[in-house]
N, C-alpha and C positions, 0 to 999 in steps of 0.2 A: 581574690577579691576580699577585702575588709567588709567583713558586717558592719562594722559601725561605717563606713565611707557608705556602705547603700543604705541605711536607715539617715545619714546627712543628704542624699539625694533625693531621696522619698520625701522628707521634713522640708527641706527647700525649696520644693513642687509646692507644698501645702503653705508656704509661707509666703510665696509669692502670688498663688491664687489670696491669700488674704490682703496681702499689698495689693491688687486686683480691687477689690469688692472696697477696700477703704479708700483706694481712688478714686472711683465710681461714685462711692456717696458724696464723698468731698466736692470734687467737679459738679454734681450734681444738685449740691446746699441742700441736701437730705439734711432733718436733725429727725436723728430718734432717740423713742424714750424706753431704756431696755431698765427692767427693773429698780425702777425707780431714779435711774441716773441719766442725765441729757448729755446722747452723745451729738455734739455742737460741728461744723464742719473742720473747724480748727482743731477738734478731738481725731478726724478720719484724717486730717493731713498727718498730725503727727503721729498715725496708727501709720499711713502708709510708708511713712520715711521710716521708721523705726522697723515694721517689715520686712520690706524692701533691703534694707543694709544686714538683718537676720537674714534673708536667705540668699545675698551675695557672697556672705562668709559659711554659710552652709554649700552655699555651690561651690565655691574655693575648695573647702576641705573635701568634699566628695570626689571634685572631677576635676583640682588642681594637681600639681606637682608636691606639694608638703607629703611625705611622707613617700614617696616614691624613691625608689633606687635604680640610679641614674645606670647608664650601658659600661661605664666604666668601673662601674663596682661588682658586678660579673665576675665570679672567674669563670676562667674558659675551664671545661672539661677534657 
């Protein structure tokens, strides 16, 4: 196993729980005001699409095929 392929599977857990939580608010028409900036629902949609496609490409490179060697590149012993 690649340490970087499970530090991409860990990160993509966490990225998608954040896709999660900016859904929520959005669906929701939460606005918050986090140090001094208003986050508006239009700010949590574009948090969750922009998440959401971060930890599609982090699942890809974890628990895709990129980087794998296929049964044909094997030699037999």
């Amino acid at each position: 196993m690649s340490r970087l392929r499970e530090i991409a599977k860990f990160v993509c857990g966490a990225e998608a729980f954040h896709a999660l939580v900016h859904t929520v608010l959005w669906f929701s028409g939460t606005t918050l005001t986090v140090f001094g900036f208003k986050e508006t629902p239009i700010v949590h949609m574009s948090g969750a699409i922009v998440n959401a496609l971060i930890s599609l490409a982090l699942g890809i490179y974890g628990w895709g095929p990129f980087g794998r060697r296929s049964t044909s590149d094997k030699h037999p012993e």
